[in-house]
C-alpha positions as CSV (number, residue, x, y, z in Angstrom):
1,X,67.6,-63.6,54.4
2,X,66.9,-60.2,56.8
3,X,64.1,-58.7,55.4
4,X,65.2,-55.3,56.0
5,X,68.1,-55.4,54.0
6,X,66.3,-56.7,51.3
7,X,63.7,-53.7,51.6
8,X,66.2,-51.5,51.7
9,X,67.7,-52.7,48.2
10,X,64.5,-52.3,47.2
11,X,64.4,-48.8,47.8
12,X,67.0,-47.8,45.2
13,X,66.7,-46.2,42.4
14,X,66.4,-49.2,40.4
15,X,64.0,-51.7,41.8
16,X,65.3,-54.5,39.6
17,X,68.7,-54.2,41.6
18,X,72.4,-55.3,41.1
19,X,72.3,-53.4,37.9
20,X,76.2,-52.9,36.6
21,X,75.8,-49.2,36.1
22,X,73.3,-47.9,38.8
23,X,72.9,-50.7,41.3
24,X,74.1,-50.6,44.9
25,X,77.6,-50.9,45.9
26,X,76.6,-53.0,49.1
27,X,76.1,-56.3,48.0
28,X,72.9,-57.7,50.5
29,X,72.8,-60.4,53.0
30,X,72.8,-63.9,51.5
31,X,70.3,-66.9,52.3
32,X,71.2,-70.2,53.4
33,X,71.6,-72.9,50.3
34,X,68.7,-75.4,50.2
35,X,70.7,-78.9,49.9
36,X,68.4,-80.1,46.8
37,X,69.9,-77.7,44.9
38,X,73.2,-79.2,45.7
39,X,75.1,-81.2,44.1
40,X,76.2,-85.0,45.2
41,X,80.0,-84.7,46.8
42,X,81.7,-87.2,44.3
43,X,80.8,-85.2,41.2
44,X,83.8,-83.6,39.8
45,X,83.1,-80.3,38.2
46,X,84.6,-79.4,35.6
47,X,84.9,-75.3,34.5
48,X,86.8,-75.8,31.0
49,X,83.9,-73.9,28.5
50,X,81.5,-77.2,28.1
51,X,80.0,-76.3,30.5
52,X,79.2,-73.1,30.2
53,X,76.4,-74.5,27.5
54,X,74.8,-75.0,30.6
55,X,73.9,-71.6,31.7
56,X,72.1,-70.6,28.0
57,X,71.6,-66.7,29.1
58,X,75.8,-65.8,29.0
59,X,77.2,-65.4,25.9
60,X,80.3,-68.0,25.4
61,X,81.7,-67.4,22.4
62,X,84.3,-65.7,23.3
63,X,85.3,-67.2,26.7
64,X,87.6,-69.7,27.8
65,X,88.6,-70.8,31.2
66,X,90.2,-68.4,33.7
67,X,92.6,-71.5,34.3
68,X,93.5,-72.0,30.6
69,X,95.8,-68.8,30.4
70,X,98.1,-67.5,27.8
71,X,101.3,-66.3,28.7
72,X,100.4,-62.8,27.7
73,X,97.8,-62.9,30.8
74,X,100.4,-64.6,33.3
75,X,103.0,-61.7,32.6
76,X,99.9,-59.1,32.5
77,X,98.9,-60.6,36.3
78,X,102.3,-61.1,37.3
79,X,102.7,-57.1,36.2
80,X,99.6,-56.4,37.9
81,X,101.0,-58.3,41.3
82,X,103.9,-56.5,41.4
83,X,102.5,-52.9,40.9
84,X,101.5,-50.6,43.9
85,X,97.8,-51.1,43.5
86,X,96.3,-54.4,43.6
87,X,93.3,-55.5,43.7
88,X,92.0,-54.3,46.7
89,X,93.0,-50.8,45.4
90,X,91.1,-51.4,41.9
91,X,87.9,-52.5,44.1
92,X,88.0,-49.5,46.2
93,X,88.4,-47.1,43.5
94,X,85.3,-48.8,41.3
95,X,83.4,-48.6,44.7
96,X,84.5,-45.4,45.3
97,X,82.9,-44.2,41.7
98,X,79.9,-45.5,42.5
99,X,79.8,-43.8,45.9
100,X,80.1,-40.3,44.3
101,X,76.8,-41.8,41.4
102,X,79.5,-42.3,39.2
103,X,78.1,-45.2,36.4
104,X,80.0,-48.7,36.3
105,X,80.5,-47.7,32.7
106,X,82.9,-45.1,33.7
107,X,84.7,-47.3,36.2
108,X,85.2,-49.6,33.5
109,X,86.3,-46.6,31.1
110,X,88.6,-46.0,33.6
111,X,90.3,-49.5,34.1
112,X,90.9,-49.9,30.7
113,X,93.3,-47.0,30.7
114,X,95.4,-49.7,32.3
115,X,95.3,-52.9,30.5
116,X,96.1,-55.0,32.8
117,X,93.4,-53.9,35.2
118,X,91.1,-54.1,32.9
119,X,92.6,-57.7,31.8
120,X,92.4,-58.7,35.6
121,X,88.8,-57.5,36.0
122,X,87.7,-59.4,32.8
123,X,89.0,-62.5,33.8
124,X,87.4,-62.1,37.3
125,X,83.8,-61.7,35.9
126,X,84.6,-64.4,33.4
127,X,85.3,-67.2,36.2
128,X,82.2,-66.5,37.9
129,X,80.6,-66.7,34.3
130,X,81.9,-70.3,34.3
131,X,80.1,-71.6,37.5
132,X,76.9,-69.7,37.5
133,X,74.0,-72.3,36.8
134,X,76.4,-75.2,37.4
135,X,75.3,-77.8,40.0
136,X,78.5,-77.0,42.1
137,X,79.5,-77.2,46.1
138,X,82.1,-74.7,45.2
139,X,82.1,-70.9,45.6
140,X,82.2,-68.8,42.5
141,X,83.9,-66.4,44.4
142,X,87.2,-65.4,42.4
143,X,89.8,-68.4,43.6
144,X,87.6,-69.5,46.0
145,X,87.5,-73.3,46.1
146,X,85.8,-73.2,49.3
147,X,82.4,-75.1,50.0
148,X,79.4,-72.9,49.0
149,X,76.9,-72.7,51.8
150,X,75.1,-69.7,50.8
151,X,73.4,-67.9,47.7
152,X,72.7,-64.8,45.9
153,X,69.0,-63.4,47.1
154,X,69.0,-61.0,44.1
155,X,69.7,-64.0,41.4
156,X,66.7,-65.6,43.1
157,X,64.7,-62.7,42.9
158,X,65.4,-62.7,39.1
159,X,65.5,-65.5,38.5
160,X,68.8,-66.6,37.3
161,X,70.9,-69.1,37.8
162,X,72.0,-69.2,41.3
163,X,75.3,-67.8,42.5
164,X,76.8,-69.7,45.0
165,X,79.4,-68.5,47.6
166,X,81.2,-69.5,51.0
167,X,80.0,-66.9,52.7
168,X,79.0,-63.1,53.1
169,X,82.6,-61.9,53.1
170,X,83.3,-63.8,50.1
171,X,80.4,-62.3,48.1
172,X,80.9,-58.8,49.5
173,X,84.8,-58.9,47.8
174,X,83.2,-59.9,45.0
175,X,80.0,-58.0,44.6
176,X,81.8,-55.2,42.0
177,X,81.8,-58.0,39.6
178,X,78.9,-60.7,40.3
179,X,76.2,-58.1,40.3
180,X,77.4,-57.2,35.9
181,X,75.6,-60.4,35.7
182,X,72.3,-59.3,37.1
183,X,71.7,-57.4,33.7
184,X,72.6,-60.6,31.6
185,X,68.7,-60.8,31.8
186,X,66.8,-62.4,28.6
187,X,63.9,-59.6,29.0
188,X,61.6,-61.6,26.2
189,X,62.6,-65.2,26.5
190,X,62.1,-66.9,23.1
191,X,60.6,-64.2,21.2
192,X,61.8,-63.7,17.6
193,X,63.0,-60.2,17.3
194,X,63.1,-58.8,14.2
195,X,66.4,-56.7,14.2
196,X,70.0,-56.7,16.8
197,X,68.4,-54.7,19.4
198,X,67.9,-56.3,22.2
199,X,65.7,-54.8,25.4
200,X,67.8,-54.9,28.4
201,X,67.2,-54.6,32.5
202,X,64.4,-51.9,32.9
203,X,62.9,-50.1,36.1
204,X,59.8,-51.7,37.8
205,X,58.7,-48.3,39.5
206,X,57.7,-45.3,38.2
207,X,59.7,-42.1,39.1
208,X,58.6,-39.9,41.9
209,X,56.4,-37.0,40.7
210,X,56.0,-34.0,43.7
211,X,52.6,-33.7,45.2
212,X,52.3,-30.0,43.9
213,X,52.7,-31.0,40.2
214,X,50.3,-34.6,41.1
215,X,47.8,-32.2,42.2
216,X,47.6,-30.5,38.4
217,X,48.4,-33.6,36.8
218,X,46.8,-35.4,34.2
219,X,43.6,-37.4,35.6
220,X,45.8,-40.7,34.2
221,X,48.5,-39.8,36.3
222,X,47.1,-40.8,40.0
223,X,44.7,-44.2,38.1
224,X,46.1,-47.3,38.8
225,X,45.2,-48.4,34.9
226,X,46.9,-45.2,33.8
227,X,43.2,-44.8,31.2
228,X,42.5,-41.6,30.8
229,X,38.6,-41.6,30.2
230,X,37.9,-38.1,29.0
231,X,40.6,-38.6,26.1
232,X,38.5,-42.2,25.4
233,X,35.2,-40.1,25.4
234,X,36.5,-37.2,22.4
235,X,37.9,-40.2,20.0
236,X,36.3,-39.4,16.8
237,X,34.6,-36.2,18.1
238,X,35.0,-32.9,16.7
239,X,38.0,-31.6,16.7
240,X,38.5,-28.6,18.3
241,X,38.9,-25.0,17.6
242,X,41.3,-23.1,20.7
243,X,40.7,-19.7,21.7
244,X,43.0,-17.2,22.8
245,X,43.3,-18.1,26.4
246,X,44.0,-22.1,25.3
247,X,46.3,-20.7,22.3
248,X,48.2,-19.0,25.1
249,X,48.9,-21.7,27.4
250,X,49.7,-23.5,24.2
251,X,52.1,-21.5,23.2
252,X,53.7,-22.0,26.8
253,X,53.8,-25.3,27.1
254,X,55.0,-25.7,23.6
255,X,58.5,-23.7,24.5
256,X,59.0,-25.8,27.9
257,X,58.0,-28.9,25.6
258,X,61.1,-28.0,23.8
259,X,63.4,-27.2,26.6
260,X,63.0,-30.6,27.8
261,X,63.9,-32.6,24.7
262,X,66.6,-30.2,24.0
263,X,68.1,-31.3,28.0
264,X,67.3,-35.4,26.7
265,X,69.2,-34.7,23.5
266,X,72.3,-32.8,25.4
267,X,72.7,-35.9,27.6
268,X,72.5,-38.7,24.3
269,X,76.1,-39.5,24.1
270,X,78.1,-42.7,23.3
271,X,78.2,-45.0,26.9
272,X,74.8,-43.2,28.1
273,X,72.0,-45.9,29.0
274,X,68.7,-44.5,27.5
275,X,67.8,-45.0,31.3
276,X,69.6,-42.6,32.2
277,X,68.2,-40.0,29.8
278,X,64.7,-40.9,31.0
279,X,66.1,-39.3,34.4
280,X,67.3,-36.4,32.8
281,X,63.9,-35.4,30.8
282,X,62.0,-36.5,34.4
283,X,64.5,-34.0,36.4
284,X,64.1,-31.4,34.2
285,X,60.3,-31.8,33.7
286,X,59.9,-31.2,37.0
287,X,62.1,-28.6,37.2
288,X,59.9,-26.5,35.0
289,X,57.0,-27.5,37.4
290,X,55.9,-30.0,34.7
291,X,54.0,-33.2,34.8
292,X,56.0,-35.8,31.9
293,X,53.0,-36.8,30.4
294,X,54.1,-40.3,29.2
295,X,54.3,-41.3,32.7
296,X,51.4,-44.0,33.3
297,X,50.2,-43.3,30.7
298,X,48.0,-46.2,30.0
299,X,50.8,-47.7,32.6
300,X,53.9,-46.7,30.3
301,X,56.9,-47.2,32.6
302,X,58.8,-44.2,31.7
303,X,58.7,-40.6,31.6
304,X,59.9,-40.4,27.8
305,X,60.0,-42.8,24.7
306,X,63.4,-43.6,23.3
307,X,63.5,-46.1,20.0
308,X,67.0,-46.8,19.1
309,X,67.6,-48.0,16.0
310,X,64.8,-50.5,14.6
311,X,62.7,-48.9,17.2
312,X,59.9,-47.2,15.0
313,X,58.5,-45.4,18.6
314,X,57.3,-45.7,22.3
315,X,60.4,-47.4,23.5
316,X,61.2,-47.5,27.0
317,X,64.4,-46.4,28.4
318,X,66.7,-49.5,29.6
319,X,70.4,-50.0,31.0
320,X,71.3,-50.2,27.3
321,X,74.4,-47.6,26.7
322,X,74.2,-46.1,23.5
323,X,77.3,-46.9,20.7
324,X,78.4,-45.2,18.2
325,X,76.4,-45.6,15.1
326,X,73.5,-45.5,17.1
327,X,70.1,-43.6,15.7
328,X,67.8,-42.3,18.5
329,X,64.7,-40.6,18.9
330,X,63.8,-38.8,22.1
331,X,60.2,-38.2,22.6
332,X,58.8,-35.7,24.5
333,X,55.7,-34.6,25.9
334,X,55.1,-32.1,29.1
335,X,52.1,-30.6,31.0
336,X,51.6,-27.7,32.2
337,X,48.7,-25.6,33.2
338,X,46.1,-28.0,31.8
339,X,47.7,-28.2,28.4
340,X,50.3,-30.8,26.7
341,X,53.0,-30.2,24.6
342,X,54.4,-32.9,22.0
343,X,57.6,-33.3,19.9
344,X,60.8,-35.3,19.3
345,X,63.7,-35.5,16.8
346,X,66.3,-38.3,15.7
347,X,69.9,-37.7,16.5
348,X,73.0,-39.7,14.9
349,X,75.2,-40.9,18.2
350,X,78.9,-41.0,18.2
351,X,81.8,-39.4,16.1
352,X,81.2,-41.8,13.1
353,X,78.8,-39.6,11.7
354,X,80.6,-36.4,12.5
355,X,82.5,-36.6,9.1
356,X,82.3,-37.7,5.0
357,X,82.5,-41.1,5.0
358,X,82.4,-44.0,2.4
359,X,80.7,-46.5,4.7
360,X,77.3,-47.4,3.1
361,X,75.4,-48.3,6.6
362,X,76.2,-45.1,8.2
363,X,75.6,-42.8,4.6
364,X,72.0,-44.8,4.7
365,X,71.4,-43.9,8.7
366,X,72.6,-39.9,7.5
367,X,70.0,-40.2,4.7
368,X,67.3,-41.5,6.6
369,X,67.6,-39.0,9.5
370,X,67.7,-36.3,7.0
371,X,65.3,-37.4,5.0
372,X,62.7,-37.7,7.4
373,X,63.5,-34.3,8.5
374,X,62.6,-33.4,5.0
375,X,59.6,-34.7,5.1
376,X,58.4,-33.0,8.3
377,X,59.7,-29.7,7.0
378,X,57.5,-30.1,3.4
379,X,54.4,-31.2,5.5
380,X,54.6,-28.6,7.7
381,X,55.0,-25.8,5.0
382,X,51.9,-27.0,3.7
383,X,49.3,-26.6,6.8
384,X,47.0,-23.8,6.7
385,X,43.2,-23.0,6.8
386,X,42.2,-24.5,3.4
387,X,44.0,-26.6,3.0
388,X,43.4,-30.6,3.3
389,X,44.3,-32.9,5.9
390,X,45.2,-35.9,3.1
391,X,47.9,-33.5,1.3
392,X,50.0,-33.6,4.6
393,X,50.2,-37.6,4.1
394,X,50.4,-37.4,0.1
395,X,54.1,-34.7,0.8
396,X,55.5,-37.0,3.3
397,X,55.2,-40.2,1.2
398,X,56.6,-38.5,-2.2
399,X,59.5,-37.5,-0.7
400,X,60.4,-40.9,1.6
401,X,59.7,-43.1,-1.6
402,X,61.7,-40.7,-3.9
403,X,64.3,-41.8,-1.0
404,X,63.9,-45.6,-1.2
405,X,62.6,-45.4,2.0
406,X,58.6,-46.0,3.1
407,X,56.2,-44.2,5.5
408,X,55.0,-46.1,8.7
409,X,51.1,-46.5,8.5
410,X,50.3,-47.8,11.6
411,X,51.0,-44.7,13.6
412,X,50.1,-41.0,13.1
413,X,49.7,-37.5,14.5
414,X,46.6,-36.3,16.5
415,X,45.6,-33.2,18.1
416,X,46.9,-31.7,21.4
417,X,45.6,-29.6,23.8
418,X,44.2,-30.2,27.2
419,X,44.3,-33.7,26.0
420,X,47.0,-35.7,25.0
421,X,45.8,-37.1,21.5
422,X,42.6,-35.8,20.3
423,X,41.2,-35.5,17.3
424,X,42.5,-35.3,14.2
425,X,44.3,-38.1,13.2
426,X,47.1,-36.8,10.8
427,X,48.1,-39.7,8.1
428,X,51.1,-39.7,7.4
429,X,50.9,-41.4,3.6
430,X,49.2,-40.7,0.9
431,X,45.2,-41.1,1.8
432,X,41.8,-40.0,0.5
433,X,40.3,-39.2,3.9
434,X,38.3,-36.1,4.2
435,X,38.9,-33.1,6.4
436,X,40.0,-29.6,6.2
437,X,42.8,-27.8,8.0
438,X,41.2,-24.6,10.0
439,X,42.9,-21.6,11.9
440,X,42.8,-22.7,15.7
441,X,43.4,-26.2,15.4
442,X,46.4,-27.4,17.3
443,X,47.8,-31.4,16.1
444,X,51.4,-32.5,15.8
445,X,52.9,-33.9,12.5
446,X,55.2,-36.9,13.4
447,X,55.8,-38.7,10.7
448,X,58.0,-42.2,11.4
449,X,60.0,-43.3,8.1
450,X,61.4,-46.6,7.8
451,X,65.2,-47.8,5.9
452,X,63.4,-50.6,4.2
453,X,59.7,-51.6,4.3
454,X,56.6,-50.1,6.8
455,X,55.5,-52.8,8.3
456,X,56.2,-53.3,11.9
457,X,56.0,-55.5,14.8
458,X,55.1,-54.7,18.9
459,X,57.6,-56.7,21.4
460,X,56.2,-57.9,24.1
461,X,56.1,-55.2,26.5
462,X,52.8,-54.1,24.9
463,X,54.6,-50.7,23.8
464,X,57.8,-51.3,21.8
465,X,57.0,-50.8,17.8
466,X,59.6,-52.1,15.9
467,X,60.0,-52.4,11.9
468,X,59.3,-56.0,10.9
469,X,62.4,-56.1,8.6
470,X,65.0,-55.1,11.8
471,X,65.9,-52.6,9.6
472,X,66.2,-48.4,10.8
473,X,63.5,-45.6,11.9
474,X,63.8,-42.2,12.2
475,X,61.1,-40.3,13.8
476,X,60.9,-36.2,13.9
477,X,57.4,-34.4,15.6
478,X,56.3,-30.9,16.3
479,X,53.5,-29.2,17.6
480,X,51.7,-26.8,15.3
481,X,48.9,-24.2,15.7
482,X,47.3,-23.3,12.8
483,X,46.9,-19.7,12.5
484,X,44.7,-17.4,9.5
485,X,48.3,-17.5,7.4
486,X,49.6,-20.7,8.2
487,X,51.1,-22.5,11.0
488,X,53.0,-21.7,14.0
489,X,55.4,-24.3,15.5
490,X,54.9,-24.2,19.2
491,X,58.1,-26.1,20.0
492,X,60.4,-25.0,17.1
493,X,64.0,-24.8,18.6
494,X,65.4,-21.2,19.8
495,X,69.1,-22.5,18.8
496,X,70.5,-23.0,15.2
497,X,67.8,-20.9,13.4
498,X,65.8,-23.8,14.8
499,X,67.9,-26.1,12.6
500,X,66.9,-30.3,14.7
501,X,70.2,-30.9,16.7
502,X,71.6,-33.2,14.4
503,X,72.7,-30.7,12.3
504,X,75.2,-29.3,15.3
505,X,77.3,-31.7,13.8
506,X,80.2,-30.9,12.1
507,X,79.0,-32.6,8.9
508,X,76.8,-29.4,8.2
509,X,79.0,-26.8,9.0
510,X,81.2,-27.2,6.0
């Protein structure tokens, strides 16, 4: 394999590359086949679906072999054939999407305008499907029955089953489709999840942050263990009173907090990849001149949390697109000028919540969202000098179990200022603990409510919290500065009489 060509895959966007959506459309150079991994001449192999239980990562169930077709697909090919584009044409035009950063997603949005593109392109990803992780001499190349000689570098890399082909021509005519099965990746091999959600491919570098914004950045920011030892030092210190200089940059960084998740929450539509709304907060972070505090730290991959879902919090954007029916929380934080800012909201995704409906699942997602929103609303209504710290925890639970739902205990809300979570730590159920709210403290109220019980579970990335029942979180957080009459929310929204953007929907207009 030519190292350079390799290096310069890796120098995309995504280092985990061949991704479907956002890999490169050049596929690279591919190695020579070792002959142990070939196998002996005389053995027939046979593509019907047996043998697909060979390769465990694909999902079968609902594939057949390309050579097995109905006649509804020989008159959709022989359509296809005699049309004026062929498949030349439907490769260039996918190609030529991705060469203007168009996603995959759209290309395939766009072939299944036509059917039988669509049908054509489907069958052409399924028989490579069929070979990949076979011990076959032939190419997986679509109709190829050539000798394979040569094999995928990236599925080596990744360590999947080994695509085979004839050679580099071969595998460049049928990169478009190969490289979909780059994000067939089982991200936590044998763990028991808990709910449907699934992780999928994820970035392996962290996004490129301008010197001039490094330079004011977080001391966590430029530590290769992402630790940030002053924020160690201040747990369980005394929490701290802001004057007016602090309370002024505050106050700033609180509004461009806010501008940030509202960009995020713009871009969360059905066929977006969470991924791709990382970019957006991380674009317009730095557009503002702002360092996305998330990123590094303690190493966290991304420059926002997303939790779809199950996801209680601190999920990391992947090449998952978002459905409809979806829940998501977008989590943002932002520094600027020595000072964080902290707050996310849950949004429904897709038309199916846009209207009255009598489906129970998405009625209980509705309620949950809004009930948590509830909750955040009472708690906040409640902060001022005075009064205590345990009644914010002792609102927020009435009004979840009133729901049927039940308050996550595991997580809470902390103070902000020049540092990221400080003291207090804001309980989010009913507690006992002693403290007393006092003007000039600045802490966020997040609290996480869960569809059925609060118990969760961490995947194995160290970061994901997930309920331990699979069943739905919502998730909404402000920043509040507690003033001599009450609070102030620092990152209320300007829109909507500061209304959470899920009630832009048309359900609440009516």
């Amino acid at each position: 394999m030519e190292n350079e060509e390799l290096e310069f895959i890796s120098k995309e966007e995504f280092n985990i590359t061949g991704m479907s959506d956002l890999g490169s459309a050049t596929p690279p150079t591919l190695i020579d086949l070792d002959d142990s991994m070939m196998a002996p001449e005389h053995i027939q192999i046979d593509t019907t679906i047996g043998n697909y239980k060979q390769n465990p990562k694909v999902d079968t169930s609902y594939r057949r072999n390309i050579e097995q077709k109905t006649p509804q697909d020989e008159e959709s090919i022989e359509t296809f054939k005699k049309s004026q584009l062929g498949l030349k044409d439907l490769t260039e035009r996918i190609m030529e999407l991705e060469r203007t950063k168009e996603t995959y997603q759209k290309a395939i949005i766009y072939c299944k305008k036509n059917v039988i593109l669509f049908k054509l392109l489907k069958l052409m990803i399924e028989s490579q499907e069929s070979l990949i992780g076979v011990k076959s001499t032939i190419c997986i190349g679509f109709h190829c029955n050539k000798k394979a000689t040569l094999q995928c570098p990236i599925c080596l890399k990744m360590k999947l089953p080994v695509a085979k082909f004839c050679g580099q021509q071969c595998f460049k005519s049928n990169w478009i489709q190969h490289k979909i099965l780059h994000t067939n990746v089982d991200v936590f091999k044998n763990y028991q999840f808990s709910g449907s959600l699934r992780p999928s491919v994820r970035r392996t570098a962290l996004r490129k942050v301008p010197d001039s914004i490094l330079e004011t950045a977080p001391v966590y920011a430029k530590r290769k263990d992402g630790m940030d030892l002053v924020e160690e030092k201040a747990k369980g210190g005394p929490i701290r009173i802001l004057n007016e200089t602090e309370i002024g940059k505050m106050k700033i960084v609180g509004r461009l907090a806010r501008a940030v998740l509202d960009a995020g929450l713009k871009a969360a539509k059905v066929g977006v990849t969470t991924e791709e709304i990382d970019k957006v907060v991380h674009e317009k972070s730095i557009e503002l001149n702002c360092y996305p505090s998330p990123l590094n730290y303690y190493n966290f991959p991304a420059s926002v949390c997303t939790s779809v879902n199950e996801v209680i919090c601190h999920g990391i954007p992947d090449a998952r697109a978002l459905v409809d029916g979806d829940l998501l929380n977008i989590d943002v934080t932002v520094h600027y000028d020595g000072f964080h800012g902290d707050l996310n909201e849950t949004i429904l995704i897709g038309d199916k919540y846009s209207s009255k409906t009598d489906d129970k699942f998405l009625n209980r997602g509705r309620n949950l969202v809004e009930t948590t929103y509830k909750c955040i609303s009472a708690a906040i209504g409640i902060v001022k000098p005075g009064a205590k710290f345990c009644d914010i925890g002792k609102t927020i639970e009435k009004i979840a179990n009133l729901k049927g739902f039940s308050v996550v205990k595991s997580y809470c809300g902390h103070g902000i200022h020049s540092l990221f979570h400080a003291p207090p730590n804001i309980a989010h159920f009913a507690n006992n603990k002693p403290g007393i709210i006092k003007a000039g403290m600045c802490f966020t109220i997040e609290p996480m409510i869960n569809e059925g019980s609060h118990y969760d579970n961490i995947w194995p990335d160290d970061w994901t919290a997930v309920t331990a029942d699979g069943k739905r979180s919502a998730q909404f957080e402000q920043t509040l500065l507690v003033t001599e009459t009450g609070c102030e929310i620092l990152t209320l929204r300007q829109e909507n009489n500061g209304k959470p953007h899920f009630m832009d929907s048309d359900y609440y207009k009516y």
